[in-house]
Structure formats: C-alpha cells, structure tokens
C-alpha positions as CSV (number, residue, x, y, z in Angstrom):
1,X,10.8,-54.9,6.1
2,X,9.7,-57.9,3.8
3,X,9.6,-57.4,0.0
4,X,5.7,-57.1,-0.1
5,X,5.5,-54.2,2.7
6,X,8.2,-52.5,0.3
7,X,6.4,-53.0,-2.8
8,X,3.1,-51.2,-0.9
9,X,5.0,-48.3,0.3
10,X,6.1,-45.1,-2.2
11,X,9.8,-43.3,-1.1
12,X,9.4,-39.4,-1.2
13,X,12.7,-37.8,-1.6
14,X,12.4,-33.9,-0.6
15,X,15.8,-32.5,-0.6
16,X,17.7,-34.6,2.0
17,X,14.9,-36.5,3.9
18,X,13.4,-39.7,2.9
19,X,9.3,-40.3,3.6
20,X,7.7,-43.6,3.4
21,X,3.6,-43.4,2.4
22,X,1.5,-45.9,1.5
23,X,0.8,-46.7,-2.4
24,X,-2.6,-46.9,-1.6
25,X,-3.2,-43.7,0.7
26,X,-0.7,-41.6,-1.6
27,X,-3.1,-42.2,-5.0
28,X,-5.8,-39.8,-3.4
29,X,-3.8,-37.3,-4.6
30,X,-4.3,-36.7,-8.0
31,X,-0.4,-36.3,-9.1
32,X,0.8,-39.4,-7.5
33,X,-2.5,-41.7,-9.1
34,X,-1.6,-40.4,-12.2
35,X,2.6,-41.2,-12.0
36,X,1.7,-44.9,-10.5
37,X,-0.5,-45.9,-12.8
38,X,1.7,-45.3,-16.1
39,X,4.8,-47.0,-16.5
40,X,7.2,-44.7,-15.5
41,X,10.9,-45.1,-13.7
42,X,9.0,-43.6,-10.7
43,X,6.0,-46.4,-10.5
44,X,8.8,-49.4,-10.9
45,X,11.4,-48.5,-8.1
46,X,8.5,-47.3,-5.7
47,X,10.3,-43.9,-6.0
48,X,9.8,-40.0,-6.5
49,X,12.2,-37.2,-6.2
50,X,10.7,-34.0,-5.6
51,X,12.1,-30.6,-4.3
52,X,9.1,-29.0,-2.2
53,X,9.8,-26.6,0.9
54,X,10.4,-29.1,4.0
55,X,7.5,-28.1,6.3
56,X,5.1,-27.6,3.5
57,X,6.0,-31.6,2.4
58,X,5.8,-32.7,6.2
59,X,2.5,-30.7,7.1
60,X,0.9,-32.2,3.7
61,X,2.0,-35.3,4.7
62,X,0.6,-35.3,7.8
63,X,-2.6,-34.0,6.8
64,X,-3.1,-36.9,4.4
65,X,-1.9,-39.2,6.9
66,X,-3.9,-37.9,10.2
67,X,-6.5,-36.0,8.4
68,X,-5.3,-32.7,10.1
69,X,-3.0,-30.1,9.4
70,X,-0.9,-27.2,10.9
71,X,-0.1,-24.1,9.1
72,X,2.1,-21.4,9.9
73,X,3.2,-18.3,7.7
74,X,6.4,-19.1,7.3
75,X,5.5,-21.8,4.9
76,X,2.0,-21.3,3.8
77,X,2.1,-20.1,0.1
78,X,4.9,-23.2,-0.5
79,X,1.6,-25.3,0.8
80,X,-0.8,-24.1,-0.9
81,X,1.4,-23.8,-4.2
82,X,2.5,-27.8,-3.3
83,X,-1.5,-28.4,-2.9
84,X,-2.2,-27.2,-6.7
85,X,0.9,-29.2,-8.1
86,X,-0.4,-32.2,-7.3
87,X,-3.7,-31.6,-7.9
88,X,-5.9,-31.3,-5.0
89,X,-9.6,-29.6,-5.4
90,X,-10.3,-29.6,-1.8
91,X,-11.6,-26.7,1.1
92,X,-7.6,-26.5,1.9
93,X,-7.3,-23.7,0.0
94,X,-9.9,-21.4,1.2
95,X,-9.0,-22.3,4.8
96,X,-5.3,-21.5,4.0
97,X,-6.4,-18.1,2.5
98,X,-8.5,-17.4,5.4
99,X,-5.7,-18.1,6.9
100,X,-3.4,-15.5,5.7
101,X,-5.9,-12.6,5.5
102,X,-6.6,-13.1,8.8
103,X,-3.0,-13.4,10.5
104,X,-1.1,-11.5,7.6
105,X,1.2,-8.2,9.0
106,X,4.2,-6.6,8.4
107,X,6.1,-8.5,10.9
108,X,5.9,-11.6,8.6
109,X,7.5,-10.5,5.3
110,X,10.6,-11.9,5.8
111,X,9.0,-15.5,5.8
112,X,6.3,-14.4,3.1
113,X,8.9,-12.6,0.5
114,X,11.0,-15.6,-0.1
115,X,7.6,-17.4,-0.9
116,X,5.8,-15.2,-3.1
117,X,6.4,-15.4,-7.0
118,X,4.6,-13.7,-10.2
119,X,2.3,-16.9,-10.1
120,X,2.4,-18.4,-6.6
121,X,-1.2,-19.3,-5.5
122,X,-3.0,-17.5,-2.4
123,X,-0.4,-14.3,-2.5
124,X,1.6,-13.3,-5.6
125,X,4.6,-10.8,-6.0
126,X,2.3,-8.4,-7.8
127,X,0.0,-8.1,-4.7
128,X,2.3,-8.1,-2.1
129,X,5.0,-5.5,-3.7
130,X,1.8,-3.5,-4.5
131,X,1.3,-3.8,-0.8
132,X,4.8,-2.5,0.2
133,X,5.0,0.6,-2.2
134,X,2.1,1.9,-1.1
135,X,2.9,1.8,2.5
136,X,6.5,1.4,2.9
137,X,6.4,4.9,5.1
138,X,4.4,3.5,7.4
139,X,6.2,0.2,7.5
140,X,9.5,2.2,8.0
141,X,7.8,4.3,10.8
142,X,7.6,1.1,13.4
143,X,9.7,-0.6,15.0
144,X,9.5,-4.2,13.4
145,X,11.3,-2.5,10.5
146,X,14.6,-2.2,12.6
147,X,14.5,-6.2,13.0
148,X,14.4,-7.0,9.6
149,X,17.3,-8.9,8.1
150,X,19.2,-7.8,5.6
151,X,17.6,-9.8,3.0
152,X,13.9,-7.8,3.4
153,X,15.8,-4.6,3.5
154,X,17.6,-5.2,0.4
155,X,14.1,-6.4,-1.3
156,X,11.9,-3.6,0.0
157,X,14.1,-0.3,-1.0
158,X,14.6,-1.8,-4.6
159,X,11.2,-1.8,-5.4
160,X,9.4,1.2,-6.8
161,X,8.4,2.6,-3.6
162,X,6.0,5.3,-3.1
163,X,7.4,7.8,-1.3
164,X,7.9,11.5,-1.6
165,X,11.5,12.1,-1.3
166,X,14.6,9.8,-1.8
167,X,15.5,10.7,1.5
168,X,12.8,9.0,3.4
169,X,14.5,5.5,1.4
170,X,18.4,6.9,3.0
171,X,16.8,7.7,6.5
172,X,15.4,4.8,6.8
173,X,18.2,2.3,5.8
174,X,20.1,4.4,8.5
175,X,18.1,3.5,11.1
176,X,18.0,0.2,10.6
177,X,22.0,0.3,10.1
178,X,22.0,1.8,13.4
179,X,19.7,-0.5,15.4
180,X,22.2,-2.5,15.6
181,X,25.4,-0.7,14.3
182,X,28.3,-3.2,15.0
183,X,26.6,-6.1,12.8
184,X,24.9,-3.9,10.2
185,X,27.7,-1.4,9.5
186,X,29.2,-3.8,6.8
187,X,25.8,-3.2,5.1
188,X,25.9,0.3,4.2
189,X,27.3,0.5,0.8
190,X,25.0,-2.2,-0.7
191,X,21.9,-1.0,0.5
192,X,23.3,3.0,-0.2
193,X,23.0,2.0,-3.8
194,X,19.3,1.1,-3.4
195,X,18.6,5.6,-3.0
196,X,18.0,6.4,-6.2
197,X,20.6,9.0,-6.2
198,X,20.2,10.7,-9.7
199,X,16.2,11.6,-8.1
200,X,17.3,12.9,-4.6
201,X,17.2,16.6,-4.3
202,X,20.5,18.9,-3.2
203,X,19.2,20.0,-0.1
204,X,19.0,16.3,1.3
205,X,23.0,15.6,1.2
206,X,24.2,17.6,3.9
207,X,21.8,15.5,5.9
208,X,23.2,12.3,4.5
209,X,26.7,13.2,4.7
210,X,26.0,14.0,8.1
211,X,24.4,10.9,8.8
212,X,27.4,8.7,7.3
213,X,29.8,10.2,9.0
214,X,28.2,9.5,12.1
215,X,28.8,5.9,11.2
216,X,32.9,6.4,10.8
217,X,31.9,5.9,6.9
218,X,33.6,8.2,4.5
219,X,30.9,10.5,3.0
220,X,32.9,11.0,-0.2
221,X,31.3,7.7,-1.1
222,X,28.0,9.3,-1.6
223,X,29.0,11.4,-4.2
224,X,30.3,8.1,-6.2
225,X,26.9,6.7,-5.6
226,X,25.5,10.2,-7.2
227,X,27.2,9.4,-10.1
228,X,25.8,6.4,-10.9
229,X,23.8,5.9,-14.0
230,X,20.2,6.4,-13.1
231,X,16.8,5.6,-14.7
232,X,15.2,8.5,-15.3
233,X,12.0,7.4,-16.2
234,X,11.7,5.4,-12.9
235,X,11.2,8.5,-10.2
236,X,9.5,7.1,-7.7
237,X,9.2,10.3,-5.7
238,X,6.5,11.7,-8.6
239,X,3.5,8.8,-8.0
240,X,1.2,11.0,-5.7
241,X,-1.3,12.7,-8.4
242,X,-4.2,15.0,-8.0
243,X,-7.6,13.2,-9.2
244,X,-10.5,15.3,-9.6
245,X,-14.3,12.6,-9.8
246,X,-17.2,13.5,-11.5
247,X,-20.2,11.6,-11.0
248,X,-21.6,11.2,-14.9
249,X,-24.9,8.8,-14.2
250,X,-25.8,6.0,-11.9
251,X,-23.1,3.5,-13.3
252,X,-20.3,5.6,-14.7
253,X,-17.7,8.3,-13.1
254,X,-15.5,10.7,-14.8
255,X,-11.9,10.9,-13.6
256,X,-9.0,13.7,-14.6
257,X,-5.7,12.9,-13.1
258,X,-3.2,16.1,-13.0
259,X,0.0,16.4,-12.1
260,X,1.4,18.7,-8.9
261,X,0.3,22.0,-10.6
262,X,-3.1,20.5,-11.8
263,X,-1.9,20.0,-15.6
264,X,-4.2,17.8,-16.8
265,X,-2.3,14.2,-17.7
266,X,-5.1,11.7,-18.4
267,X,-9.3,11.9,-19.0
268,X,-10.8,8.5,-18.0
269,X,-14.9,7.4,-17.7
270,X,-14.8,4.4,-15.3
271,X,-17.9,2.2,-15.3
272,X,-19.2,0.5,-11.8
273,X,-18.8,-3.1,-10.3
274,X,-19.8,-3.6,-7.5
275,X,-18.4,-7.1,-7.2
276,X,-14.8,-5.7,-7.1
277,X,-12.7,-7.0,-3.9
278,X,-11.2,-4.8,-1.4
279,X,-8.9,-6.6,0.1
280,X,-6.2,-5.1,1.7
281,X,-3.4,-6.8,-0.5
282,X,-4.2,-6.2,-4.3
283,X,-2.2,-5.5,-7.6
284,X,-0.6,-2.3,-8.8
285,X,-2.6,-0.9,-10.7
286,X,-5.7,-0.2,-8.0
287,X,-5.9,2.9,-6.1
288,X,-7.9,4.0,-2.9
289,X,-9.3,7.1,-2.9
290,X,-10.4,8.9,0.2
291,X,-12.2,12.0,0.8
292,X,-15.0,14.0,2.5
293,X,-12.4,14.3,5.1
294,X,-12.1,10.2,5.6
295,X,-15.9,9.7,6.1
296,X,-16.0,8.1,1.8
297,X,-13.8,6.0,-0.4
298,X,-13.8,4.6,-3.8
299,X,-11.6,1.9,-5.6
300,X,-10.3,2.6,-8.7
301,X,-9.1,-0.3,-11.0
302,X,-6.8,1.1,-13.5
303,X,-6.6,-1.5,-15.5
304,X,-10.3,-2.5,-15.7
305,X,-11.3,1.5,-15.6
306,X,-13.9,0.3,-13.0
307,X,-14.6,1.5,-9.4
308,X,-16.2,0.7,-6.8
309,X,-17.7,3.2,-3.7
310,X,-17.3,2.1,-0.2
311,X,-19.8,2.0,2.1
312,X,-18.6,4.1,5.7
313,X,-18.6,0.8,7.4
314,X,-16.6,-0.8,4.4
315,X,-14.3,2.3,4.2
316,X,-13.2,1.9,8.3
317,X,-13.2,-1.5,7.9
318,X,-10.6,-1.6,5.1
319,X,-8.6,1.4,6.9
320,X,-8.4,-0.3,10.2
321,X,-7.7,-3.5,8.8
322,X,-4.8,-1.9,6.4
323,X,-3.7,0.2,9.9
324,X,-3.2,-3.5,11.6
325,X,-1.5,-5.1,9.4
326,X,1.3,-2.4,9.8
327,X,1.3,-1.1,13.4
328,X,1.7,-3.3,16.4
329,X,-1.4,-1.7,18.3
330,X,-4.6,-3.3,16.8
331,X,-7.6,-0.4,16.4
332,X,-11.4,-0.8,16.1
333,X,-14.1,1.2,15.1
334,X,-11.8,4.1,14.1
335,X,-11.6,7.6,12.3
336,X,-8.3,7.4,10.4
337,X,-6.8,10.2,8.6
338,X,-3.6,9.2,6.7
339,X,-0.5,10.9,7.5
340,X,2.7,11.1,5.8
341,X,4.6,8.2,7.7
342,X,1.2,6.9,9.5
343,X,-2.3,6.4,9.7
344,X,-3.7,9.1,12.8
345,X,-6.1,8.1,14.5
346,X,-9.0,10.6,15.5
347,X,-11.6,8.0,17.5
348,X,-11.1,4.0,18.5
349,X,-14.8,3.1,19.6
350,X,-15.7,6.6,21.0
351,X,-12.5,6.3,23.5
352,X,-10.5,9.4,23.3
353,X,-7.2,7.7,21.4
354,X,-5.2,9.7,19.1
355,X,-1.5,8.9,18.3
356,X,0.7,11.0,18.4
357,X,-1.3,13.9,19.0
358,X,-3.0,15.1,22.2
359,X,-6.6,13.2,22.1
360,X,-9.0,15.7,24.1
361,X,-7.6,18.6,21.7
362,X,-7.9,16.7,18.4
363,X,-11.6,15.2,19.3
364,X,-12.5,18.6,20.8
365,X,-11.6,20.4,17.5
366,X,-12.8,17.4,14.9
367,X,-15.8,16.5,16.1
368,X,-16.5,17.8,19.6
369,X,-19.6,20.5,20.5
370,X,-21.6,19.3,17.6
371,X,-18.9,20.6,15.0
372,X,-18.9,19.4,11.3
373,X,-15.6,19.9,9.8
374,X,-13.5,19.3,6.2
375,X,-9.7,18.3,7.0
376,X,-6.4,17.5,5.3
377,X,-2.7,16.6,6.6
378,X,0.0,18.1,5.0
379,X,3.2,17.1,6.5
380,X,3.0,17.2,10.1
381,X,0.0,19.2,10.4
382,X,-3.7,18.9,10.2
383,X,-6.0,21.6,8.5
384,X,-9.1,21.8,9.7
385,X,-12.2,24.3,8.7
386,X,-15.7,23.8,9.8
387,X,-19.2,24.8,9.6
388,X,-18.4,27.9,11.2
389,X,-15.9,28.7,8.9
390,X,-12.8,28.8,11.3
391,X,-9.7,27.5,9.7
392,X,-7.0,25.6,12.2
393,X,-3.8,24.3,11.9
394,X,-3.0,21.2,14.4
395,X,0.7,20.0,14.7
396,X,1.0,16.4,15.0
397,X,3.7,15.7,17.3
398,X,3.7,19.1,19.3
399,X,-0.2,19.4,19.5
400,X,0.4,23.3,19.1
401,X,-2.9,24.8,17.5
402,X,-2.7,28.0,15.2
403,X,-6.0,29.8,13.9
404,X,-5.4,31.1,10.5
405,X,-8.2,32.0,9.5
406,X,-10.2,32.6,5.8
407,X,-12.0,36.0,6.3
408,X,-11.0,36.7,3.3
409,X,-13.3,34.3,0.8
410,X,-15.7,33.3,3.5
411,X,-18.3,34.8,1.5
412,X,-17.8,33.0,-1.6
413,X,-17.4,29.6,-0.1
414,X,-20.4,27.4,1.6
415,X,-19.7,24.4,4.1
416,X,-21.5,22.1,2.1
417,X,-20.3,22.6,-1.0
418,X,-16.8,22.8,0.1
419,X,-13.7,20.6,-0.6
420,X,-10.3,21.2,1.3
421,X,-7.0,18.9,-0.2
422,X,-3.3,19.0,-0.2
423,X,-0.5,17.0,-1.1
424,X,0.5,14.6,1.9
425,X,4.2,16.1,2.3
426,X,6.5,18.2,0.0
427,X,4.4,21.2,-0.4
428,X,3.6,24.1,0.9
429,X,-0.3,24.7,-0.3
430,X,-3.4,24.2,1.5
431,X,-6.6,24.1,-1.7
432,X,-10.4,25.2,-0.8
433,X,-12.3,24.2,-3.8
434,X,-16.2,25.0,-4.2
435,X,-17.7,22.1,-5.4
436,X,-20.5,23.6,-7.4
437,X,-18.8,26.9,-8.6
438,X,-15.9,25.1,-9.0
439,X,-13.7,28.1,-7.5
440,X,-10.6,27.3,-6.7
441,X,-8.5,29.1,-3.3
442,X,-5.0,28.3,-2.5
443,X,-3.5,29.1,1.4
444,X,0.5,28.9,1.2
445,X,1.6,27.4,4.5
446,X,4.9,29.1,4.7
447,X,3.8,32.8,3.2
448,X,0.6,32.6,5.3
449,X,-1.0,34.4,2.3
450,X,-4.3,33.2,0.3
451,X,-4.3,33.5,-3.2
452,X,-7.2,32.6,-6.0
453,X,-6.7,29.9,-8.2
454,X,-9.5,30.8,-10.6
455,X,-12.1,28.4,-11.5
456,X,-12.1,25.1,-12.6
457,X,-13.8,24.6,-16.2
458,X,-14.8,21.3,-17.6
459,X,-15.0,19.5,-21.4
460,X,-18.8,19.9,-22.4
461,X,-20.3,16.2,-22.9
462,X,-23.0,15.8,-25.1
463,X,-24.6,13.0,-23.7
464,X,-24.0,14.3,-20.1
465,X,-26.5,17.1,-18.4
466,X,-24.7,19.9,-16.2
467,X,-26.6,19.1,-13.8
468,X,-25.1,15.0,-13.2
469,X,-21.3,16.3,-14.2
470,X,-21.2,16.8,-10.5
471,X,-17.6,17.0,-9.1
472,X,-17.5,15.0,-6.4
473,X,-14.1,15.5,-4.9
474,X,-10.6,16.5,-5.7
475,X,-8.3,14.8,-3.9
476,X,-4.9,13.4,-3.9
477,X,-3.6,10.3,-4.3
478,X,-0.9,7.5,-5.5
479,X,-1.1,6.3,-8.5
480,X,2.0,3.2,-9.6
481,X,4.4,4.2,-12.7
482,X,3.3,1.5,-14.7
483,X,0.0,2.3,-14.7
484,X,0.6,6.1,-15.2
485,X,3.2,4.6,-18.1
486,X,0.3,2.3,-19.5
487,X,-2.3,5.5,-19.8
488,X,0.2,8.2,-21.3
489,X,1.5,5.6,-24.0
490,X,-2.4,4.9,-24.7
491,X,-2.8,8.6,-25.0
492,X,-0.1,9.1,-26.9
493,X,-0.9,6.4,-29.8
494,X,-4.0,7.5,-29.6
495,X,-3.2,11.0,-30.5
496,X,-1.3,9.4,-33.7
C-alpha cells in the first residue's frame, strides 16, 4: 500500500481486530469529523483506539460502508449505544427500537442483561429489571428458564423480585440445578445465598431440606444460610397491596393503597395523561391494574401520580403481548386472567383454548349460555359468581368444579354493583364488595364460612360531590419497594 492510500485510510482498533475505513467516508460520522479535523495524536498517525462490542463495530461498519445493516439481539443496545457516541441523528434508532419491541422475549435475556446499563439507550436496567420482578413467576414457570446459564440465574434471583414467598426463589433455583444436575450441582451454594433466608417462613424448610438432600447436598447448610445477616427492610414477599380507585371528576382519580388486612398505608389523587406509554417494558415505579374481572385496566405512574385507562382493545393487546414475551406459545385475541405462576387463558380468537384447565368447562362456566360473570384466582383456583348469583370454584390443573354458594347475602348484593377480589396466592379469603354501598363480605376458602366485613367509609372531600366519589374497583396488585419506600417517607415528613 503506497504512502498516499495510507494517508486516506483511518485504523480502527476495537479490542484485538484492526479496521481500515476511508478518511473521507468515516467523517460522516459526527465523532470521527470532529477528532480529524483538530490536531490530535489520533488525526496524525491515521489512528483511533476504541473498545466497542465486536459485532456492534463490524455491523456499523458495514452499514456505513454498504448502506445496510444486520441486527440481532445479542448485540443491539451495544449498537445503538455505539450509534449515540459518535453522534449519529439518523432513523437507525427508531428501526433498532422497533426492532426490539417487536422480537424482545424471555428467551433473550442472557444476551440483553450483559447489555443493559442505568443509561444504555433503547433498553435500560431500570426497565428491564422492572420487567423481571414483576413476572419472574411466570418466567420461572417455562421451560426456557431451565436453559439459562448461570450468569442470568445469579442476576435474576438477586433482584427484588416480586414474588409471594421465598420459596418460589429456592424452588426454582432447584429446578434449574436439576435440569441438568451433574454440571449445575457445583452451583448450589452460591445461588442458595440469593433466598432471602431471614424472610422465608418455617413451614417452607422441611421442603427445602428435603429438596437438598435429594441433591447428596448436606441440608445443615441451610441453616448457615438462615443465619445470615438479612435486610429487613428489603422483603420482597410483601409488594402485592390492595388499591381501592375512586373516580373524583373527568381528569382526576383517587387512590388508597392498604396493606393485607386493608390498613390504609398511603392516600393519593392521580391526574390523567393520556399520552402515557404502555409498553410492555417500563420503569419500577408503574403499575397495571386490572379489574372488572380482566375486561378494564389502568396505568398508574407512581412517580408522576398520573394514570392512564385502557381501552378493552388496548388492555388485551398489552396482556397478550406481555403473555408472549414470556411463554413459547404466541396468543391472539385473548381473555387473560393472571394466575399465580401464569397468565390463563379463557378465549384465543373464539377457539376453545385454555391452559391448563379443561377449555369446554371454563368457557362454559365464564362466558357460555349468555352468562355475565365477576372472577378472581386465588392460588390454583378460579372464583367465579354471576348474574345469577351462583358462586363456583374452578381448580386449575385438576378442572374439578365446587358450588359454594352465597345464599347467605344474596339479598344485599346486586350483579352490577358488585366487585369480587383476592390476593393472587398466600391467602385464604375470597372479598365481595358492593360498589355503591360499599359493604364489604369475606368467604374463607379453607373454613368454607362467610363472614361480614362491615362497610367501607371514605374521607369527606369538599370539593368532591358523593355522587362522582365513585369506587371504581378494589383490587390487588404489586406495587415495587422503592416506590412504596418513596410514598411512606413523603408521608412521614409530611406528618412532621
């Protein structure tokens, strides 16, 4: 190569692999026009070092070389991060986030974790551990979880999951351990100390001492790990609250968030905006709520205090879209009620589809004959009551169907006006609330016995007419702990 040819051509070192790009071609990009036309060390020896992922460099090289580019997950936040270093203002961006929101599923975070950081363009660590809290029981409940590496494993369980029992953390480290036992075995220690011992209940270690010992492990080493110091304010089994909505006017919603028992924590008014995304991947501190038995849906952003309703179309849209980025089985046009470990499905485009559950039962009972109908799943079960007033109890996995029955306040509730909740596991209560009286009922699944709750009484609000503090629903739902930590220390200095 002659001395002039040199002279045209710029060097990129990336890590341990030379390019050669030509000066004039290379200043379209904003960083290197800006390096070669100062005098810098760079500019004189025709050289740059730079330490950019390997197939983000080579595909952005291409591109600018070829005027086309490939993308694949495995690299395409390093791109698109690459892309705003050195300046670029072009479509790239959008087409690389279209990208992602159209391909992006579980079965890719252990390309996209390595990736992400708090301020990497197109998807942050903010949206995408947000992400994985929420629906890390669903994520554990498939099979793409038992061909994870090590790496994702270790990254996923020491996040502040949302989850209802530290057991479901332990169970599912185990099965992954013993996918494939002989490689993973060495494993168990290090990703034991990822339970969050100090918050896992006495009745679960039987079960994990079991469970070790199945591996040739000595169980004795759990009680070490129980030892452990713990943070106590970080129980990540206590993020499900209760959130009771009031509609105020046409703009604004009141919102009480209580705890288990329905002690009051935290009175909020939340104002409208209807430009608010609702994407499936988004920060901490937003929360879907869903009620009228999955036909509605609101966004709540914590952080904003805004909200925005969904649309029916926009509510199935988001929960099928949510449902296939987790399971392997794509769904359209679906009914989803949200299980403990999984999304159910009730209808896929009027076919008969309901996983696990027997379809022709489920369909029958939900929505078949004409019925309308209020549901809730607690556990493995699905309560149903509907315009006739008949109460049922679906199992899940066994399809087994029990009438219970609610003689005895059928007379002091009315379809229309009626609201039926529960926790999603860990409890043992069924709630009928009357949305205009505001009566309260309580059926305890394991008793079998109905008791009255009394009646729910609200703050009077001067500016607000009786007749607009309309409850909406009550409902449950997750809520992260920084954003519960952010409201009670705003409560509490306010109170000072």
């Amino acid at each position: 190569m002659d001395l002039l040819e040199t002279k045209d051509q710029l060097i990129i070192v990336n890590r341990s692999k030379d390019h050669k790009i030509s000066k004039q071609l290379i200043r379209k990009v904003p960083y290197f026009e800006k390096m070669l036309s100062l005098d810098l060390k760079e500019s004189k020896e025709s050289k740059v070092v730079l330490d950019f992922d390997s197939k983000a460099l080579q595909s952005f090289l291409d591109w600018l070389i070829l005027g086309n580019i490939f993308i694949e997950m495995d690299y395409v936040i390093n791109l698109c991060n690459m892309i705003d270093y050195f300046g670029i203002k072009d479509h790239l961006v959008q087409d690389f986030n279209n990208y992602f929101n159209d391909n992006f599923s579980i079965e890719h975070l252990p390309v996209v974790i390595p990736q992400v950081t708090p301020v990497s363009k197109l998807m942050n660590s903010s949206h995408l551990n947000a992400f994985i809290c929420r629906y890390f029981t669903k994520i554990i409940d498939t099979t793409i979880w038992l061909d994870y590496p090590i790496e994702t494993i270790d990254y996923m369980c020491s996040l502040d999951l949302m989850i209802h029992s530290e057991y479901q953390v332990f169970d599912a480290i185990m099965k992954w351990i013993k996918a494939k036992v002989a490689s993973r075995k060495c494993y168990i220690e290090r990703l034991l100390k990822l339970v969050r011992w100090c918050h896992s209940e006495d009745k679960d270690l039987p079960k994990m001492k079991e469970q070790v010992r199945s591996l040739n492990c000595q169980p004795s080493k759990l009680s070490s790990f129980r030892k452990r110091d713990c943070d106590l304010t970080c129980n990540r089994t206590k993020q499900e609250y209760f959130i009771e909505i009031y509609h105020l006017n046409a703009t604004s919603l009141r919102i009480i968030i209580s705890d288990s028992n329905f002690y009051p924590l935290i009175e909020q008014v939340i104002k409208l905006n209807n430009s608010m995304t609702i994407d499936v991947l988004h920060v901490e501190h937003v929360s879907d709520v869903f009620f009228d038995s999955g036909k509605e849906g609101i966004r709540i952003d914590w952080k904003r205090n805004e909200y925005r309703l969904l649309a029916a179309y926009e509510y199935k849209a988001l929960c099928v879209k949510i449902h296939n980025c987790i399971q392997e089985k794509n769904m359209y046009g679906a009914l989803l009620f949200e299980a403990r470990e999984k999304f159910l499905l009730i209808r896929n485009n009027y076919l008969l589809v309901c996983l696990p559950a027997n379809a022709e039962l489920i369909f029958k009972n939900f929505q078949g004959e004409g019925r309308y109908f209020r549901a809730t799943i607690l556990g493995d079960n699905i309560y149903i009551v509907d315009h006739y007033a008949d109460f049922i109890k679906f199992n899940i996995y066994t399809n087994e169907k029990t009438v219970i029955g609610c003689e005895k306040f059928k007379n002091r509730l009315t379809f229309d006006n009626l609201l039926i909740t529960s926790r999603k596991a860990n409890d043992d209560r069924v709630f009928f609330i009357d949305k205009s009286s505001k009566d309260a009922f309580c059926f305890n699944v394991n008793t079998q016995q109905w008791s009255s709750m009394g009646r729910i009484i609200n703050r009077k609000f001067s500016i607000v007419q009786d007749s607009t503090n309309k409850l909406l629903t009550l409902n449950s739902t997750f809520i992260s702990l920084d954003t519960m930590r952010t409201y009670l220390t705003h409560n509490d200095n306010s109170k000072n």
